[in-house]
C-alpha positions in Angstrom: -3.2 -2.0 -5.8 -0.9 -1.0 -2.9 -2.2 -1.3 0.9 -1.0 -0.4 3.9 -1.0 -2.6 6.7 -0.9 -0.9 9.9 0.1 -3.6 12.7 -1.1 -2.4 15.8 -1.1 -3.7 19.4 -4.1 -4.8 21.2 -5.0 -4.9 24.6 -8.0 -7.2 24.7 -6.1 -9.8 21.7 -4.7 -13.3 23.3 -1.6 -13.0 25.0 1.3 -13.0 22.8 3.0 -16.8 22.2 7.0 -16.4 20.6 6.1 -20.0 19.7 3.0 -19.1 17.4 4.8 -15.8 16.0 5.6 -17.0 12.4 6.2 -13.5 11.0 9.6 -14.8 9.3 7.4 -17.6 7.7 4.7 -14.8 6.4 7.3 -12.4 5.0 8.9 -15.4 2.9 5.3 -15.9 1.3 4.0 -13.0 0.4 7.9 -12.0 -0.5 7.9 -14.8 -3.2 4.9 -13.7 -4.1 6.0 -10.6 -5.3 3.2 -9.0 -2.9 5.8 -7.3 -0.8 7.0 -3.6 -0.7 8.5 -2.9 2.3 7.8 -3.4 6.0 9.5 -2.7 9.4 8.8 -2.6 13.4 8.5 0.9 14.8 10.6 1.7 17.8 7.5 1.8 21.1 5.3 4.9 21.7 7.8 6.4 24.0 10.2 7.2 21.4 7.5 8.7 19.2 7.4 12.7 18.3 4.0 14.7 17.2 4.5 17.8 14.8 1.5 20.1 14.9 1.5 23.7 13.4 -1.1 26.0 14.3 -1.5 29.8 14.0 1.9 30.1 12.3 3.5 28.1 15.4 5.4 24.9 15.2 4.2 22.6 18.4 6.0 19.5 19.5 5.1 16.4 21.6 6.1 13.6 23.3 4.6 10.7 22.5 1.7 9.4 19.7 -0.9 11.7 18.5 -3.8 9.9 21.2 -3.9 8.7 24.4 -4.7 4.5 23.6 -3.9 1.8 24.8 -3.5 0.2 21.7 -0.4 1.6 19.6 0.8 1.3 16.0 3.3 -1.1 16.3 4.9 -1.7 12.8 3.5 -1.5 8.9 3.9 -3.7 5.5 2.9 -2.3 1.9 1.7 -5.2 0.3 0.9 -4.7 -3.6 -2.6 -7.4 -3.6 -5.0 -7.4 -6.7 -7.7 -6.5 -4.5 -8.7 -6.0 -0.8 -10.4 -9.3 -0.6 -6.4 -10.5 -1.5 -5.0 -7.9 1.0 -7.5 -9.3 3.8 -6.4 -12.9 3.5 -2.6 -11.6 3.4 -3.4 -9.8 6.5 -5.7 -12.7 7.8 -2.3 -14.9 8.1 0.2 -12.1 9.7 0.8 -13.4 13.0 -0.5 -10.3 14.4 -3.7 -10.7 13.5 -3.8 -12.8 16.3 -2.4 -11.0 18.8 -3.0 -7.5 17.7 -4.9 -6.6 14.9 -3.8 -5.1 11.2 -5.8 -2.0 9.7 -5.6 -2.4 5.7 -5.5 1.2 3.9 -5.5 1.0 0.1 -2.8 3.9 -1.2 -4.6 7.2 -2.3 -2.3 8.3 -4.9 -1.8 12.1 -5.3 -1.8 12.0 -9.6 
């Protein structure tokens, strides 16, 4: 089954250590593993658009869809046999540490 991991910024997580990042290290793994699909960082929350359309009218905004502090900061699509896998794949991104990782399981449309 695929997930989604949302990696997302936390204000309350530890402060962020470059020494304990090991996100190079993670990606090999689950890589070799086969688990994953694709994955990137997102450019910040300043450079982010919202598209809303309501009453026939296209609206456009600055900025994420919420006022947060906490922001979506990047995403992974692992392919895990189950979510107890996908937790302890996300249990191990360095994020999880300093931010935290929301696991979605794909809703296919077929």
């Amino acid at each position: 089954m695929e997930y989604m991991f949302f990696v997302c910024t936390d204000p309350t997580a530890p402060p962020y250590v470059a020494a304990e990042d090991n996100i190079e290290e993670w990606s090999q793994e689950v890589t070799a593993k086969g688990m994953h699909k694709m994955g990137e960082r997102l450019r910040p929350i300043s450079d982010a658009t919202t598209v809303t359309v309501r009453n026939g009218k296209t609206n456009i905004t600055d900025g994420p869809f919420a006022e947060t502090k906490e922001w979506i900061a990047g995403f992974d699509v692992i392919d895990c046999a189950d979510l107890d896998e996908a937790i302890d794949v996300a249990s191990r991104h360095p994020m999880a540490k300093f931010g935290k990782i929301e696991i979605r399981p794909f809703w296919p449309l077929g």
